[in-house]
C-alpha positions in Angstrom: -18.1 15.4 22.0 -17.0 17.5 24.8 -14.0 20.0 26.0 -12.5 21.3 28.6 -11.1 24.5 29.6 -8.0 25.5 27.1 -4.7 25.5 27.9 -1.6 26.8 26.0 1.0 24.2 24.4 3.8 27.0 25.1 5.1 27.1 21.2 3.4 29.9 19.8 -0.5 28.1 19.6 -3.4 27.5 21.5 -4.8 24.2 22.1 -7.7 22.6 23.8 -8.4 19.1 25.3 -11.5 17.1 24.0 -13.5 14.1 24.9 -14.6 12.4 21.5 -17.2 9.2 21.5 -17.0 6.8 19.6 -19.7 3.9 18.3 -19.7 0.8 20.2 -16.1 1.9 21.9 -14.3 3.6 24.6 -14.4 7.7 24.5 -11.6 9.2 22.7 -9.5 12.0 25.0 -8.1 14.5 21.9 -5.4 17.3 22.2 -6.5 19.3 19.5 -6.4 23.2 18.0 -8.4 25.6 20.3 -10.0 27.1 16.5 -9.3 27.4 13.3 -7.2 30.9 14.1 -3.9 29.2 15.0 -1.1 29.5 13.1 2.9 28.7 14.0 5.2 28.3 11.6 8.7 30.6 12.9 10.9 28.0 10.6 8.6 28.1 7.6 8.2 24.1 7.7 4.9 24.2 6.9 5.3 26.8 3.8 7.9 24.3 2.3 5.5 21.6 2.1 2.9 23.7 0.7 0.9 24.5 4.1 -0.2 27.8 3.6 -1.4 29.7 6.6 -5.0 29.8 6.2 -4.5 25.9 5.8 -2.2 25.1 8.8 -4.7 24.5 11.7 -6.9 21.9 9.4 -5.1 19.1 10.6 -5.6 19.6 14.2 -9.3 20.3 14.4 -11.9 17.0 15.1 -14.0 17.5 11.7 -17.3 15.3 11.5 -16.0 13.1 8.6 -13.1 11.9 11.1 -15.5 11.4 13.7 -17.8 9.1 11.2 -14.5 7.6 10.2 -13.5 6.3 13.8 -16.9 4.9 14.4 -16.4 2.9 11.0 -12.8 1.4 11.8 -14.5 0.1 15.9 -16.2 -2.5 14.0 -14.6 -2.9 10.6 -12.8 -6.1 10.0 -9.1 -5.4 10.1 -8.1 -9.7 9.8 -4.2 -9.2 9.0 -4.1 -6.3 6.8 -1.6 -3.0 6.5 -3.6 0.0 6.9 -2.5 3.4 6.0 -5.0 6.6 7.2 -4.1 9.5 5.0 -4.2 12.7 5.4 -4.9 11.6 9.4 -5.1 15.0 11.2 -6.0 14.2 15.0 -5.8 10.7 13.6 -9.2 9.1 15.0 -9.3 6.4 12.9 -5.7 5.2 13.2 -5.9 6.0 17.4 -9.1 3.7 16.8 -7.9 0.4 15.1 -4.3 0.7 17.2 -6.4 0.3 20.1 -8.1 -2.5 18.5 -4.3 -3.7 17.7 -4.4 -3.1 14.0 -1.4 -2.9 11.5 -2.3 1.0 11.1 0.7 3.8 9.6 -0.7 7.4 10.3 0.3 9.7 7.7 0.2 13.6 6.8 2.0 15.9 5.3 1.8 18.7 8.2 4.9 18.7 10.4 3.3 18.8 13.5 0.8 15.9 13.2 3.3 13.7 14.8 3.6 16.0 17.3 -0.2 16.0 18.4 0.1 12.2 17.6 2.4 11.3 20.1 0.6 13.5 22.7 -2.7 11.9 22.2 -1.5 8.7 22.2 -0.3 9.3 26.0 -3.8 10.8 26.6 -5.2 7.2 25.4 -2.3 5.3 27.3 -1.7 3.9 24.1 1.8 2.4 23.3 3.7 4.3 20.3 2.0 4.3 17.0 3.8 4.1 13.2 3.6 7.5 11.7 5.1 8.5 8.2 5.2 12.3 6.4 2.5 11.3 3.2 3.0 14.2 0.6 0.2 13.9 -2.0 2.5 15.2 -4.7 5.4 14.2 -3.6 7.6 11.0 -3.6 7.6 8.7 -0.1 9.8 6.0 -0.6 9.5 4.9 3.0 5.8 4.7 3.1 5.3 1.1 1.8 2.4 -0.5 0.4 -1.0 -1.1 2.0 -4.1 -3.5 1.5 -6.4 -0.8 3.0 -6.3 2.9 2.8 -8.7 5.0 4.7 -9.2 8.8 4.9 -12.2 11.3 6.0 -12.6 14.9 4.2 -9.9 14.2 1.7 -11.4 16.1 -1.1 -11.7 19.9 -0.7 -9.3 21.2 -3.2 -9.4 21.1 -6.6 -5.5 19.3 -7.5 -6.9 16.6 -4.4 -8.4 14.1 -7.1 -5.1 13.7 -8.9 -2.9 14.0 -6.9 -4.6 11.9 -4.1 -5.4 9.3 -6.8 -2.1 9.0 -7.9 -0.8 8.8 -4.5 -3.1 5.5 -3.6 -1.5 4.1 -6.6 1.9 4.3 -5.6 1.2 3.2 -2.1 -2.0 0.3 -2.5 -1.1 -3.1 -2.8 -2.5 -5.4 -6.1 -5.3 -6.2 -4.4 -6.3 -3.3 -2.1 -9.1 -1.4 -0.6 -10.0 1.9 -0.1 -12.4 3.9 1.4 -13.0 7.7 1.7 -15.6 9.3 3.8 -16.3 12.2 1.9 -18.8 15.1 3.1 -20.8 15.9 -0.6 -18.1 17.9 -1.6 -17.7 19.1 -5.5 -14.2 17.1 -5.9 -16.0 13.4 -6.1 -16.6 13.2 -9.7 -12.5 13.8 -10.5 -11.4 11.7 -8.1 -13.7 8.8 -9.3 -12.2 8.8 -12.8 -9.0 9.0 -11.4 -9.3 6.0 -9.4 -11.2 4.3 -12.7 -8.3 4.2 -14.3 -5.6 2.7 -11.3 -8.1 -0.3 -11.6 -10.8 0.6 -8.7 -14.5 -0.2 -8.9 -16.8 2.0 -6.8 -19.3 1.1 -4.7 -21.2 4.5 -2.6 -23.2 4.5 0.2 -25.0 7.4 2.3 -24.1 8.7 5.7 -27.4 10.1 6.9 -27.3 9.5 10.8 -26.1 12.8 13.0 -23.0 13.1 15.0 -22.9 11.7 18.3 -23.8 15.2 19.8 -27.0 14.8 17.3 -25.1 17.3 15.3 -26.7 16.9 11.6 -24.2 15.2 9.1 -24.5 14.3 5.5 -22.3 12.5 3.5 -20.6 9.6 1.4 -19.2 6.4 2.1 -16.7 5.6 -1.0 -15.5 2.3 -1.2 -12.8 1.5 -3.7 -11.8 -2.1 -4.6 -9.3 -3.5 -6.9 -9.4 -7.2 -7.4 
């Protein structure tokens, strides 16, 4: 992965421009957060869905889990199925299977993922993408159901397992898949129970292999079916 020089987006953050490569597939050019120090919320959007400041630049940083995400969805099967990314961020994995003409929905809760969305996509000369505001806790009557739900680094708070859990339940289809590339973190166990009892059998796997930059990354492959 590589940047380039930073340049200012002219609403109150910084932002960079990235180069990110992906297995077996075309580099990825990402608008993204210059660091983790940006913070812009004048209207308090961000507070009202429950994005606190030291949490607001998360989504719009390229984390490793994303990165191992995007090289999953170059060569994953995607047949005819409705794919929902959640919690997307930069969105790697849905700007990956669009590209490969998938039937992918980005979603996040963070009001200006769409924004970065749309900007990236135009980085990608990639045609307009479906995006819908995914609120863990909340109700989303327009999101729809899915027969394959992805997300990278999902897990870092302790009310994730829950309400994450819950959330795939309102939004998988009968028979649905889902898979979560999760970086060792403590919040596994919960979720796994959680997802027990919507119907979903486990099957793990490790993520051993570095990061493209040889970077060293550890991690999880969770892979949630319901039959």
């Amino acid at each position: 992965m590589t940047s380039s020089p930073t340049d200012t987006s002219g609403l109150g953050y910084f932002v960079k421009r990235e180069t990110v490569a992906i297995a077996g597939g075309a580099d990825l050019n990402i608008r993204s957060l210059l660091d983790k120090q940006q913070w812009h919320d004048p209207l308090g959007e961000a507070l009202a869905l429950g994005v606190s400041s030291a949490t607001w630049p998360l989504f719009g940083l390229v984390w490793p889990s994303a990165q191992k995400m995007a090289d999953l969805m170059q060569t994953w099967p995607l047949h005819n199925l409705r794919i929902l990314e959640i919690g997307c961020g930069l969105a790697l994995a849905s700007l990956v299977i669009h590209r490969r003409l998938g039937n992918i929905t980005a979603s996040d809760c963070h009001p200006y993922t769409q924004r970065f969305l749309s900007a990236n996509l135009l980085l990608n000369a990639l045609p307009v993408m479906a995006y819908q505001s995914g609120h863990w806790a909340r109700e989303n009557p327009q999101l729809g159901e899915f027969d394959l739900i992805i997300g990278s680094d999902v897990l870092y708070e302790r009310d994730h397992p829950a309400q994450l859990a819950d959330f795939i339940q309102r939004h998988a289809a009968s028979h649905a898949q889902v898979l979560i590339i999760d970086p060792n973190r403590g919040q596994r166990s919960a979720f796994n129970k959680r997802m027990a009892v919507h119907g979903f059998g486990l099957s793990r796997s490790d993520i051993v292999l570095p990061l493209h930059d040889l970077t060293p990354y550890r991690g999880s492959l969770l892979n949630y079916q319901r039959d």
